[in-house]
C-alpha positions in Angstrom: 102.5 99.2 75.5 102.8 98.0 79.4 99.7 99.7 81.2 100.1 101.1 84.4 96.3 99.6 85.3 93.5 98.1 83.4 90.5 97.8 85.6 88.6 95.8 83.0 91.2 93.2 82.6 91.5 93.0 86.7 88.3 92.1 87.0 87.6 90.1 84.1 89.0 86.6 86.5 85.3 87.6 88.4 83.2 88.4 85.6 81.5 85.0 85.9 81.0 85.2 89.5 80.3 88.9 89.6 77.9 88.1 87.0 76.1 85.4 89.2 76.0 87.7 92.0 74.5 90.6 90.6 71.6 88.5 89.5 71.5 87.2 92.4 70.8 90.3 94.1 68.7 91.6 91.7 66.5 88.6 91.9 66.3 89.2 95.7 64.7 92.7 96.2 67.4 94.1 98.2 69.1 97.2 97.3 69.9 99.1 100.5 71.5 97.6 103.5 70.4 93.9 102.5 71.9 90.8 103.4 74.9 91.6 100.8 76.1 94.5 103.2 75.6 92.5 106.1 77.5 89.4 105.1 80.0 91.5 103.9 80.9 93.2 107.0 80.8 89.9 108.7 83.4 88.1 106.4 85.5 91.4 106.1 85.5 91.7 110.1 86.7 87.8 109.8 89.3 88.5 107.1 90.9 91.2 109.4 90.2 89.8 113.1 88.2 93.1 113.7 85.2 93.0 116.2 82.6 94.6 113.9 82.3 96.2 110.7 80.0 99.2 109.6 80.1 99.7 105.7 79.4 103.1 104.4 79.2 104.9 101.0 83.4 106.0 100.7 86.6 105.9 102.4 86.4 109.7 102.8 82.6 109.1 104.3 84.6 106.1 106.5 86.7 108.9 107.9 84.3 111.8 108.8 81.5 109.2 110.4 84.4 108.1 112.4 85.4 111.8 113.5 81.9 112.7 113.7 81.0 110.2 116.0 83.2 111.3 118.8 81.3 115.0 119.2 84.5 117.1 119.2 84.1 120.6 120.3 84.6 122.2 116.8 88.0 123.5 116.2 89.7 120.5 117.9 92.9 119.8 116.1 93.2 116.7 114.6 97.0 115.5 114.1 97.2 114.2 110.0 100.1 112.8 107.9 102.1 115.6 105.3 101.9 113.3 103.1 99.0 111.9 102.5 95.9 111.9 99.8 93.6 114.9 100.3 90.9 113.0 101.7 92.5 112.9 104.5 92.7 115.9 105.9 89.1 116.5 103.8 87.6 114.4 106.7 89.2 116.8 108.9 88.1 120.0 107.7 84.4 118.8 106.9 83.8 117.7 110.5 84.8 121.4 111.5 88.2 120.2 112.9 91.7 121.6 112.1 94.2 119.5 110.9 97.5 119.6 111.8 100.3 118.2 109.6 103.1 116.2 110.4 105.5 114.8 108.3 107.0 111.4 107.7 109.7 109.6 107.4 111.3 109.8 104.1 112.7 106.0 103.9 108.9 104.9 104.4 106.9 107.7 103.5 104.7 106.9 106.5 103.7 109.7 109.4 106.6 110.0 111.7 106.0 109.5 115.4 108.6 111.6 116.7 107.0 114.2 114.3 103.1 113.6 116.1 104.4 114.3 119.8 105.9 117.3 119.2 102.3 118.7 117.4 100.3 117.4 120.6 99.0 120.4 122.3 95.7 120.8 124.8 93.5 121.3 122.1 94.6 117.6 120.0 91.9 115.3 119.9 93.1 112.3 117.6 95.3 111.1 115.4 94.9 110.0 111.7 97.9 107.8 110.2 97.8 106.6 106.6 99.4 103.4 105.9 100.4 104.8 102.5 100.7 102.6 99.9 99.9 99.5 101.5 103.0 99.9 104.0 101.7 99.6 107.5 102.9 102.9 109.9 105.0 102.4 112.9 101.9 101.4 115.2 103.3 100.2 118.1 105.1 103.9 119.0 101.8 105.7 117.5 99.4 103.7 120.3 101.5 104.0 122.6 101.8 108.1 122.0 97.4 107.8 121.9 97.4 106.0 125.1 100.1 108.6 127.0 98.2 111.3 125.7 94.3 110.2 125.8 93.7 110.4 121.9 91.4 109.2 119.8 93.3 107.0 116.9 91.9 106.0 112.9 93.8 104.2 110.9 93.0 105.2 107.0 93.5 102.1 105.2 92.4 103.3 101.9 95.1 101.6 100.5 96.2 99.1 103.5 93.4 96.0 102.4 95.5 92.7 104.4 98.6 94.7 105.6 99.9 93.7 108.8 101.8 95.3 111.2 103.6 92.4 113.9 100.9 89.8 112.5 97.8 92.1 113.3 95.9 93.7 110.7 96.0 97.3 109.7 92.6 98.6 110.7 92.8 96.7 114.3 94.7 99.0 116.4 93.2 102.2 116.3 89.3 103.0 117.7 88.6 103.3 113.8 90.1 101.3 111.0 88.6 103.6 108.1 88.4 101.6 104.3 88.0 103.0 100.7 87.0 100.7 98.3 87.1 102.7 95.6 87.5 100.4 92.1 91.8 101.2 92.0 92.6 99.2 95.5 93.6 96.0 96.2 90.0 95.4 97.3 88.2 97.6 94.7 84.1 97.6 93.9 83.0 98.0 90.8 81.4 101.8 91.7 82.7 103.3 95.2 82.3 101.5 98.9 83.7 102.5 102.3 83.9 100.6 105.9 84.4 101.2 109.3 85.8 98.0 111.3 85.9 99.3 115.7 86.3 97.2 118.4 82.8 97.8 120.7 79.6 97.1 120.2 78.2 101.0 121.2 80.6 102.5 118.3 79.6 100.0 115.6 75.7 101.2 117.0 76.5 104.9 116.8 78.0 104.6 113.1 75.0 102.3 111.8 72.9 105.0 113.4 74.9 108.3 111.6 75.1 106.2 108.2 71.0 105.9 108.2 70.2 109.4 108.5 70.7 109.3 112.3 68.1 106.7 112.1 67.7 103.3 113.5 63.8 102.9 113.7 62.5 103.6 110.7 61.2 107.4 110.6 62.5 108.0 113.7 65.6 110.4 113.7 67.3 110.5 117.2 70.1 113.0 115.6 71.9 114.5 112.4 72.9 111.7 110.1 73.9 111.1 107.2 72.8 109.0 103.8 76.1 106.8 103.6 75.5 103.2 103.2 77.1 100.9 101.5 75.4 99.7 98.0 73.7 96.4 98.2 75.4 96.3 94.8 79.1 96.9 95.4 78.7 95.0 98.7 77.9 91.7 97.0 80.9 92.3 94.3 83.5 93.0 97.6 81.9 89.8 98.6 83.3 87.6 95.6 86.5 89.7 95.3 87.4 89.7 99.4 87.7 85.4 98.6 90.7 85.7 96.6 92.2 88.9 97.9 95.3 87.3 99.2 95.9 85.8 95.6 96.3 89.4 94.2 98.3 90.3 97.7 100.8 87.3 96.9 101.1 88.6 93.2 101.9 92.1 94.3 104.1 90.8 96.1 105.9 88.3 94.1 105.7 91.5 91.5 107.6 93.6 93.8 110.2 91.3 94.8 111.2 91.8 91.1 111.4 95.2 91.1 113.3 95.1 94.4 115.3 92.9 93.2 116.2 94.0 89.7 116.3 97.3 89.8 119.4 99.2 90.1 120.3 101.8 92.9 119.9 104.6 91.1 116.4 104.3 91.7 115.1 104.7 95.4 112.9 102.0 96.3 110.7 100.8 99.3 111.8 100.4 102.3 111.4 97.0 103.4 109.9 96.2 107.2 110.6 92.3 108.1 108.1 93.2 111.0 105.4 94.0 108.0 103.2 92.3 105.6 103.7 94.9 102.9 100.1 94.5 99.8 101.5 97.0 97.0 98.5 98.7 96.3 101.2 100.7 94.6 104.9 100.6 93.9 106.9 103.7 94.3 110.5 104.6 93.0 111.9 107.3 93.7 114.3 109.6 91.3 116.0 113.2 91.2 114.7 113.5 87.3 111.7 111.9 88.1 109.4 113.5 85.1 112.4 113.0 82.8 112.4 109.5 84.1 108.3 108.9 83.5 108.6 110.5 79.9 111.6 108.2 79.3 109.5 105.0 80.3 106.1 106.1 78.2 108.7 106.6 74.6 109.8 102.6 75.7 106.5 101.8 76.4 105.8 101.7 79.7 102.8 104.0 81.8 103.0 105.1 85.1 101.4 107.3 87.3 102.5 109.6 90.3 101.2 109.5 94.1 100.8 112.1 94.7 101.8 115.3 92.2 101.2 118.2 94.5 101.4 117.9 98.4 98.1 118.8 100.1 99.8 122.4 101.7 100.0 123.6 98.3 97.0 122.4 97.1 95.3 125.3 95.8 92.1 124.9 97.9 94.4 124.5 100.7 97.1 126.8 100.8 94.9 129.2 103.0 94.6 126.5 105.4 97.4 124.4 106.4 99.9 127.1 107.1 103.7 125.6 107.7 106.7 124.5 105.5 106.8 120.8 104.8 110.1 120.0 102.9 110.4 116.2 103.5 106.6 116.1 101.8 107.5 118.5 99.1 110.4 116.6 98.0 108.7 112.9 98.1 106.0 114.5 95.6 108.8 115.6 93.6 110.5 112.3 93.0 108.1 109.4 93.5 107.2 107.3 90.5 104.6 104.7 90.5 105.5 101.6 88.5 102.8 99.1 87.1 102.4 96.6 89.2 98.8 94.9 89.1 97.1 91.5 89.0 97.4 91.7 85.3 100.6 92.2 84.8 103.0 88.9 84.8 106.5 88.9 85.5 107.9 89.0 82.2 106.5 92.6 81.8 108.0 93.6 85.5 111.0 92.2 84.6 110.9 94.1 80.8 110.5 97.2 82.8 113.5 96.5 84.8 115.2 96.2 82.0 113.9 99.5 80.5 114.7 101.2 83.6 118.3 100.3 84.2 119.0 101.8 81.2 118.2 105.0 81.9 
């Protein structure tokens, strides 16, 4: 049996060195907010050419610190991909904003930009873009549309760890470049681990100060904070693991060029953007009788997964909320097929796959 993901065999090239380092800390005294976290954020604001970094407890906790920080008036609408993960649009809805889907672009799967300036109204505040998949979003029109219209711009790059867009980093155009580094990603902790990376000085202050319980003198609160900091833990295991992140980028890669390659054209694959560094945190097909198609693969002995099952608008929690029909969304989430495609996984099994696949 091909496994669509082992996390134990990922991370058994590090057990020596993760091994090293959690004695290491241990050994030091420092659990929360020690010189782990803070030589992470240096050497993960290095790795992306971002001014500062601010790490915090999740990716979702990444994306309402970043809203929360700006003081919206509540109820400001907050402009979100149709296709996204739910914590997207979580972040949204727990900073007492409203978001307001648009849909992408069904040969990327990214937010469309003609789609955002047509929701831009008085009340729009920002704009969140997901660079699904590890497949950057159009960012050059989507600044450009922030700048015309005086938004606020994140980036989620929950799955977007050393994508470029035009030789800049994912993460580095927006006020906020929000990071999950939840245990599946590219650049996955061994628990769960979020980041902020901005651009000034005052921002990076005002997250540091929301992550500590609105706190930056001990036992003095100056507002309403949170407890979101990044574990002492985690952030000396993204420390070892950030070192040979572009190993497992160029593996992906070389991973994908196989499937891209092999595959027939029955199956619709990713579009690729010669203006983009593309990292794979996940390798989506796209089929007509896509649960056919999955069941097939698991009886020849290949798992897969889906990204994402059920759109967020008809998420059951959600249907009260985001109101509107969303038929390029629906239909992505009723064909896309995620492929194995890990760092342990060689390219005799990608190619085995291919094999299984064209059959079909």
């Amino acid at each position: 049996m091909i496994e669509y993901e082992n996390l134990s065999k990922v991370n058994k090239i590090h057990k020596k060195n993760l091994k090293k380092i959690f004695l290491d800390s241990l050994e030091s005294g420092q659990f929360i907010l020690g010189n782990n976290t803070l030589k992470f954020e240096y050497e993960f604001s290095r790795y992306t050419k971002s001014k500062y970094s601010c790490g915090v407890a999740s990716g979702l906790d990444s994306m309402i610190l970043s809203l929360q920080s700006q003081k919206f008036e509540k109820g400001s609408q907050v402009i979100v991909p149709s296709n996204t993960y739910i914590a997207t649009i979580l972040a949204v809805l727990r900073s007492d904003l409203v978001p307001v889907l648009a849909e992408p672009k069904i040969g990327t799967y990214n937010i469309c930009p003609d789609q955002i300036e047509e929701k831009i109204i008085n009340k729009t505040k920002a704009i969140i873009v997901t660079h699904l998949y590890g497949n950057p979003c159009e960012m050059e029109s989507i600044v450009n549309i922030c700048n015309k219209n005086n938004l606020v711009l994140l980036e989620d790059c929950a799955q977007s760890h050393g994508a470029t867009y035009r030789g800049k980093h994912t993460g580095t155009f927006g006020k906020f470049g929000c990071f999950s580094f939840y245990p599946t990603k590219n650049l996955g902790a061994l628990g769960d681990g979020g980041l902020i990376t901005v651009k000034s000085k005052k921002d990076l202050n005002i997250l540091q100060n929301l992550r500590n319980y609105g706190s930056s003198t001990k036992y003095k609160n100056s507002e309403i904070g949170f407890n979101s900091r990044l574990d002492e833990i985690q952030a000396a295991f993204l420390r070892v693991k950030l070192r040979s992140l572009n190993k497992l980028i160029n593996h992906k890669q070389k991973l994908a060029s196989i499937y891209h390659k092999e595959l027939k054209d029955d199956f619709i694959k990713p579009k690729l953007q010669p203006h983009c560094k593309q990292v794979f945190h996940i390798y989506p097909i796209r089929h007509p009788k896509r649960n056919k198609l999955r069941k097939y693969l698991l009886e020849n002995g290949v798992k897969t997964d889906i990204h994402y099952p059920i759109p967020p608008h008809k998420q059951k929690g959600y249907i009260p909320i985001l109101k509107g029909n969303y038929p390029i969304s629906e239909e992505i989430h009723e064909t896309i097929l995620s492929l194995p495609i890990s760092l342990m996984h060689k390219e005799t099994e990608i190619n085995k796959i291919c094999e299984i696949l064209n059959k079909f």
